[in-house]
C-alpha positions as CSV (number, residue, x, y, z in Angstrom):
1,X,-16.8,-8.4,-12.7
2,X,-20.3,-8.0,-11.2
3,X,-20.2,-5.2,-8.6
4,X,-22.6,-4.1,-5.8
5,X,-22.5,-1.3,-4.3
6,X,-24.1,-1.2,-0.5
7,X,-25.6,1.9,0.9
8,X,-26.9,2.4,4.5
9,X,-29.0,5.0,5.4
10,X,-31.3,6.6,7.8
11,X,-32.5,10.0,7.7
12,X,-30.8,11.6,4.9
13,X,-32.3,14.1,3.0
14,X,-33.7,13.2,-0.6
15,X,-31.4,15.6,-2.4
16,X,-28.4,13.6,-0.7
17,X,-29.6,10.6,-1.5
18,X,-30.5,11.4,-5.1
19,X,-27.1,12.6,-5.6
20,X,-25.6,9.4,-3.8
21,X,-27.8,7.2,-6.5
22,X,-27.2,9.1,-9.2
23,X,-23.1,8.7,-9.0
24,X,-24.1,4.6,-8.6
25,X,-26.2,4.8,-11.6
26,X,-23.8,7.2,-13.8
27,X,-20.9,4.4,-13.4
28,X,-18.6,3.8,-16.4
29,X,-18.4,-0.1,-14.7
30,X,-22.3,-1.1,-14.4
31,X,-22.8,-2.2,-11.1
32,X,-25.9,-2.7,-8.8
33,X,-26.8,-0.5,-6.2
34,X,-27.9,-2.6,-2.4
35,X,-29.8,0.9,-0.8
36,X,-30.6,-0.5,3.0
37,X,-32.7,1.3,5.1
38,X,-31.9,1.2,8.7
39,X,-35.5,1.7,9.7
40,X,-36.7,4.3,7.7
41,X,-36.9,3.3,4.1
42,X,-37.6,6.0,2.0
43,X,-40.4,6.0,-1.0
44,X,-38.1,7.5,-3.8
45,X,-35.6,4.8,-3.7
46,X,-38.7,2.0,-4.9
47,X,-38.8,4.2,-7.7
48,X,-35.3,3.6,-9.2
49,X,-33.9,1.2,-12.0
50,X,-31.0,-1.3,-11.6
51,X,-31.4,-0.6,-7.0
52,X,-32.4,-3.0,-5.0
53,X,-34.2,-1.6,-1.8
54,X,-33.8,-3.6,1.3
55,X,-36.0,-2.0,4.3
56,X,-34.9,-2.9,8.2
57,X,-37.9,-2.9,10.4
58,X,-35.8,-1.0,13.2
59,X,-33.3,1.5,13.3
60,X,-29.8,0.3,14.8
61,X,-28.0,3.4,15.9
62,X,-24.8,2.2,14.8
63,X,-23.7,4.3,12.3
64,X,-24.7,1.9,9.7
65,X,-22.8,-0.8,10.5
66,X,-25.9,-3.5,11.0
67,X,-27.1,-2.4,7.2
68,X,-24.2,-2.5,5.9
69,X,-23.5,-5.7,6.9
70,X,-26.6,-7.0,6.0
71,X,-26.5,-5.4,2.6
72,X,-23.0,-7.1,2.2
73,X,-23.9,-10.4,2.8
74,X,-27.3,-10.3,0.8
75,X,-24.7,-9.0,-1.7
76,X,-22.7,-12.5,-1.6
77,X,-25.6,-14.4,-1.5
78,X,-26.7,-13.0,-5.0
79,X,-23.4,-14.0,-6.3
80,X,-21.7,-10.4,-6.4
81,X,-18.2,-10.7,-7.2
82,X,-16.9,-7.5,-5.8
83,X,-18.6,-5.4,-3.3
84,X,-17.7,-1.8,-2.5
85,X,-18.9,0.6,0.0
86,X,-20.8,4.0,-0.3
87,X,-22.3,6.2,2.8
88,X,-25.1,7.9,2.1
89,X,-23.8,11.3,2.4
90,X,-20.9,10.4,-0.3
91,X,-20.6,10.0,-4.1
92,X,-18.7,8.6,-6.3
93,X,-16.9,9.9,-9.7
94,X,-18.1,7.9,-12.7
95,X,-14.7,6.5,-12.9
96,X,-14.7,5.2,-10.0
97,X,-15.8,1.6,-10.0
98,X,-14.4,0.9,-13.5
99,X,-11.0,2.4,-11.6
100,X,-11.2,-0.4,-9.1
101,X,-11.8,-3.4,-11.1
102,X,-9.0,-2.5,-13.7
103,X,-6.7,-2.0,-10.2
104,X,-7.8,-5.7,-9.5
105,X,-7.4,-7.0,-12.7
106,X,-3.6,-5.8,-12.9
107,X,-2.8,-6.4,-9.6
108,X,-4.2,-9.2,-8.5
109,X,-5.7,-7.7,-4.6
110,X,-8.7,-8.6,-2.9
111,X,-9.0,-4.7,-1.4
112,X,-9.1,-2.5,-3.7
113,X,-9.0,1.3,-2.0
114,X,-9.1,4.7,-3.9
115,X,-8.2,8.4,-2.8
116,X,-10.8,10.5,-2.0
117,X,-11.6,14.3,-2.8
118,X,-12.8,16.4,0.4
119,X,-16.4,18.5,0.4
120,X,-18.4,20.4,2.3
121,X,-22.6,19.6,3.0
122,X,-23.1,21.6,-0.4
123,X,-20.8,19.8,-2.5
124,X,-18.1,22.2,-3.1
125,X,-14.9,21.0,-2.4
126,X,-11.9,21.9,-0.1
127,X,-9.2,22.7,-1.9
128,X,-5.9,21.8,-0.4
129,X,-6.8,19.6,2.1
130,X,-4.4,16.6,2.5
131,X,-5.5,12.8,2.3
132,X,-6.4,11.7,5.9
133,X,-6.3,7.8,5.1
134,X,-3.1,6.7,3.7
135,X,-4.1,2.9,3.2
136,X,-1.6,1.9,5.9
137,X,-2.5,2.8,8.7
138,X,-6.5,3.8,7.4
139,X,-8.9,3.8,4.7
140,X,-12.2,5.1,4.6
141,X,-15.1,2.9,4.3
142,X,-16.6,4.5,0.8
143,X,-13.2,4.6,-0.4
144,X,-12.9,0.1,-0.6
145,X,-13.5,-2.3,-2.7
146,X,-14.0,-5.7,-1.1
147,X,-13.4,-9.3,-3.8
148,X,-11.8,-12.9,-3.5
149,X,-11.3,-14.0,0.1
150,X,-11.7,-10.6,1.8
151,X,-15.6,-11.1,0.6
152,X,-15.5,-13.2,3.8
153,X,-15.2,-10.1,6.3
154,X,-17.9,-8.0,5.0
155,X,-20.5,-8.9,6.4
156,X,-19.0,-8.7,9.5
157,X,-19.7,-5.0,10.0
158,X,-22.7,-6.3,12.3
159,X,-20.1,-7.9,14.7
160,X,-18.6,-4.6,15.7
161,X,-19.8,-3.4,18.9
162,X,-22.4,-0.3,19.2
163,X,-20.4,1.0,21.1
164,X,-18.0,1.1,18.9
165,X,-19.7,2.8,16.3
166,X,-18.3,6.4,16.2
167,X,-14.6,4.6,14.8
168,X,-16.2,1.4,13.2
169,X,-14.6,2.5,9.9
170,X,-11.0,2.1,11.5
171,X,-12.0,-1.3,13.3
172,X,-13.4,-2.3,10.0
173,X,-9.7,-1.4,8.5
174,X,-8.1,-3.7,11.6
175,X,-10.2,-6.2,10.8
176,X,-8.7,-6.8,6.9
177,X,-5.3,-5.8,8.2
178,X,-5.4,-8.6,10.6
179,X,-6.2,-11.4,7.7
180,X,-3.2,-10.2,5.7
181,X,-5.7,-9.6,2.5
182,X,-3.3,-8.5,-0.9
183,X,-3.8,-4.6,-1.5
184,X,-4.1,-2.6,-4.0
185,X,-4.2,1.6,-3.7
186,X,-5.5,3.8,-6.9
187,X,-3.9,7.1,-7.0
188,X,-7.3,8.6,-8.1
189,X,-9.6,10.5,-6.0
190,X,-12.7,8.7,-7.1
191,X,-14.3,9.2,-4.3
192,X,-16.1,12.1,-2.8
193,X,-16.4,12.6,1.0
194,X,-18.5,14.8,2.6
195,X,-16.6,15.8,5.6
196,X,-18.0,16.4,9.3
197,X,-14.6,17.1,11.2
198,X,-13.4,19.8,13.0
199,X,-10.1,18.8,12.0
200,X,-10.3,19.1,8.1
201,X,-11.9,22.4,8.4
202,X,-9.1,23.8,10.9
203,X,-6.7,22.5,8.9
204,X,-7.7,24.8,6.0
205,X,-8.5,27.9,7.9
206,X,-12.3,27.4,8.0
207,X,-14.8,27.3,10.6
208,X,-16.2,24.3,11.0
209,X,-20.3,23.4,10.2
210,X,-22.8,23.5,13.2
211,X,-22.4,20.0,14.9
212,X,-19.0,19.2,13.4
213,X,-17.7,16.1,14.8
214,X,-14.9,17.0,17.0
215,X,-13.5,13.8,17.9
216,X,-15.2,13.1,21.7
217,X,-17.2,10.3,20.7
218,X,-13.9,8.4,19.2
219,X,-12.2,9.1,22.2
220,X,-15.2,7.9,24.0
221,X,-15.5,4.5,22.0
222,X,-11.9,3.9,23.0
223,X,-12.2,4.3,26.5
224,X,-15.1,2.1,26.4
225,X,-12.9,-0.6,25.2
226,X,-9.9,-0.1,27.1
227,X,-12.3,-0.2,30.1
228,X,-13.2,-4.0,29.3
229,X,-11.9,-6.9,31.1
230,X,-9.8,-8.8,28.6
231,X,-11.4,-11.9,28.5
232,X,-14.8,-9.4,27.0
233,X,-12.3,-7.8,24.4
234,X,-10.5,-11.3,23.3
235,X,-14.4,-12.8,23.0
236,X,-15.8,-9.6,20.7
237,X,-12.1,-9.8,19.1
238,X,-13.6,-13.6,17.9
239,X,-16.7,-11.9,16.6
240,X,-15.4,-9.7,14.7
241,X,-13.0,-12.2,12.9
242,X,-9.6,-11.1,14.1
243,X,-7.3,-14.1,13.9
């Protein structure tokens, strides 16, 4: 199975980005790495083997959804068979591509979703904290695998509102829920995720970082939608490719 991996990013610091390349490139599963600059490529990433570098002329302010997007269908265009997701400020465990396509290959799915290990912005982890996406009701973006017919929505991270950026991961999740795609969940934590919210740090007796998120702007992308007539929501509804 021929695997690309798609990468948005924008500002992110060389060392995070080095150590999000370097989990693409140590995979057990070879697989190519799609690195898209949302309008501010960086040099380093010309530099590296088996990554292909695909610069925006513009920032989006979206929180990646236009690259990703983009990335995505470039990927399908190249004749990708799988195509899995990986923010910039994540990595992955070597196994955790090779995880994936064994998962697919037993069971058949066209999302594939792993577990995922909780950090903080230097990498250590926090022990003890639960698994906030069960794969029901919510997975993470870094944490899918996308193949067969569910190829079909990726690209369509560009068709989510700005707007409704801040939660674009959980309306990405809608959006394969709503085409009744066959899933498959690995029980490994493959996936590392550098976490941002309040709530993960309270929930282990820690303070949070300096501008943790703390949930406003979710609860401000909701109200934007509720507040729309719903002739608006039933036409972006289209858009985005809910049935």
């Amino acid at each position: 199975m021929r695997v690309a991996v798609i990468t948005p990013y924008w500002h992110e610091p060389d060392r995070m980005l080095i150590r999000c390349l370097d989990s693409v490139a140590a995979q057990t599963h070879p697989c190519t790495h799609l690195m898209v600059a949302d309008g501010h490529p960086n040099a380093l990433i010309d530099r590296r083997e088996a990554c292909i570098h695909l610069k925006l002329d513009q920032a989006h302010g979206d929180n990646g959804d236009t690259p990703r997007g983009i990335g995505a269908k470039c990927a399908i265009e190249m004749g990708f068979d799988a195509v899995a997701f990986l923010d910039a400020d994540n990595w992955f465990w070597p196994n955790h591509i090779e995880t994936l396509v064994a998962l697919q290959a037993e069971s058949g799915a066209e999302v594939l979703i792993s577990k995922r290990s909780f950090h903080r912005a230097d990498g250590s982890e926090i022990l003890g904290l639960a698994e906030a996406g069960d794969a029901v009701h919510y997975a993470d973006t870094s944490c899918l695998m996308l193949t067969g017919r569910a190829l079909d929505i990726a690209p369509l991270w560009t068709a989510i509102p700005k707007e409704l950026a801040p939660i674009c991961d959980r309306i990405f999740w809608q959006m394969l829920m709503s085409h009744g795609y066959k899933m498959a969940v690995s029980p490994k934590r493959t996936v590392a995720f550098t976490t941002q919210y309040t709530a993960h740090y309270a929930a282990v007796g820690e303070p949070p970082p300096a501008q943790a998120k703390d949930g406003q702007e979710s609860q401000a992308a909701v109200a934007w939608w509720n507040a729309l007539p719903l002739e608006e929501q039933e036409r972006l509804n289209r858009n985005m490719g809910f049935p």
